[in-house]
N, C-alpha and C positions, 0 to 999 in steps of 0.2 A: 502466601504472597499473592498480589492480586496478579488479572490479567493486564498484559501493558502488550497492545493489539502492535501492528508494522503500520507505520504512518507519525510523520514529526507535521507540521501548522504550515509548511510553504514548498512549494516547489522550487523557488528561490530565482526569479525572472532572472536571466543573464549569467548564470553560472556556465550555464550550457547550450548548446545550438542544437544539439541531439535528443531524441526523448532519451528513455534510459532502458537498458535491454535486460536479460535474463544472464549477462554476461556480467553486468554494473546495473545491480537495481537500485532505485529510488526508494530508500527507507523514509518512512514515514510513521510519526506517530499519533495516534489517535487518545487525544485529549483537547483538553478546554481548554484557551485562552486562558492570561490571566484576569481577575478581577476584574479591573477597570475597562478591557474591551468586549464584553462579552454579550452576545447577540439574546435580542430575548426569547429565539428560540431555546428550547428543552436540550438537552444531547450534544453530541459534539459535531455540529454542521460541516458539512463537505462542499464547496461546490470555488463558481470559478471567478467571485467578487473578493474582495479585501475584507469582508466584515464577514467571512466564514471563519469558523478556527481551525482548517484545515482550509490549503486555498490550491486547486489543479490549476493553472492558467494552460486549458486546451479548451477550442472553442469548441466540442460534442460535449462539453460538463457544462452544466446549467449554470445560472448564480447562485441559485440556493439549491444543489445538486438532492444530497440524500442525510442524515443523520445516524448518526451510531448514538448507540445507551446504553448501559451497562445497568444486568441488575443486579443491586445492593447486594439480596440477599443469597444469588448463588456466585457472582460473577460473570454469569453467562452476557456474552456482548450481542446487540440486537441491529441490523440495520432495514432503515426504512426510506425509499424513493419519496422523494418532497414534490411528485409531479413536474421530474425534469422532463425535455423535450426530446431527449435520447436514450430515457432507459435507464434502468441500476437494472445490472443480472447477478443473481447469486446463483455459484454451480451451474450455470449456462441456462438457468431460467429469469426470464424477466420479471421483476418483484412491483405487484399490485402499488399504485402509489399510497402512502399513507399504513400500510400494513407492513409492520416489524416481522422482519425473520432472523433467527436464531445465527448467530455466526459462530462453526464449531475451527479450530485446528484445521489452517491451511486451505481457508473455502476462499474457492475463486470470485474474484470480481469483477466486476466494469461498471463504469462512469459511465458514459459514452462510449468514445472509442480507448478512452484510458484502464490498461487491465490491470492489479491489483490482486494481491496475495496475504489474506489475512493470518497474521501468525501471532500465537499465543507468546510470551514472553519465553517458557523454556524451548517452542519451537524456533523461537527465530536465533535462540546461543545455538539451537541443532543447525539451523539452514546455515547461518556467518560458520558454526566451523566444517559445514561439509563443502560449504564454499570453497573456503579458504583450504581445503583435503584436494578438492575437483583440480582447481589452477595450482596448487604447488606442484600437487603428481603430472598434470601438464607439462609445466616448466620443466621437471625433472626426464621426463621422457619426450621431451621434444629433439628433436634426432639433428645435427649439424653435420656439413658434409664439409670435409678438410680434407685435401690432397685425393680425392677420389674417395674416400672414406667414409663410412657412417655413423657414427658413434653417439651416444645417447648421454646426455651435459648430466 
């Protein structure tokens, strides 16, 4: 099964007035366009115009921010800064423009000031169900107070 990285093509202008926190993250997925709009760069472009196949609308992401590739022949996903004006960081180092680095399971990002969690296909079923473990067990021990009382719902 291939790798299918965190990252869907839009940010979605107007869904929301908030960014999105570590509470409700912003899944995204990292692929190509279809056929008919597809940029003639190489890879799966990232940045903050309409004609990326991934589009951040925050103004620290470039128009033509960074690129991801996949190679064929092991899977390993690669990403490369396109000479944006703010930076691509991998693991909290700023990445050379134009030079590909390896992205392994759960390596941190940044666009700019937009941060970013790259996760392998079976890590991101691991992170949705330790989520979804983290806030039920929440919910379940969240304590309500009735009549002087403390009691756990």
């Amino acid at each position: 099964m291939g790798v299918r990285p965190l990252f869907t093509r839009s940010t979605m202008t107007g869904l929301s007035l908030r960014r999105p926190t570590l509470a409700e993250p912003l899944v995204l997925e990292v692929r190509k366009r279809p056929q008919g709009v597809t940029t003639p760069v190489a890879g799966v472009t990232l940045g903050r115009t309409p004609d990326n196949d991934i589009i951040v609308e925050d103004p620290t992401v470039s128009r033509v921010h960074a690129t991801f590739s996949e190679e064929k022949h092991t899977g390993v996903w690669y990403l490369a800064d396109k000479g944006s004006h703010n930076g691509t960081w991998h693991n909290g180092t700023l990445l050379i423009p134009g030079r590909p680095t390896p992205l392994f399971d759960r390596a941190s990002l940044r666009f700019g000031d937009v941060l970013a969690t790259f996760l392998d296909f079976s890590a991101f079923n691991r992170f949705i169900l330790d989520w979804l473990e983290r806030h039920s067990r929440a919910a379940r021990t969240t304590s309500v107070a009735e009549g002087g009382l403390t009691r756990g719902n």
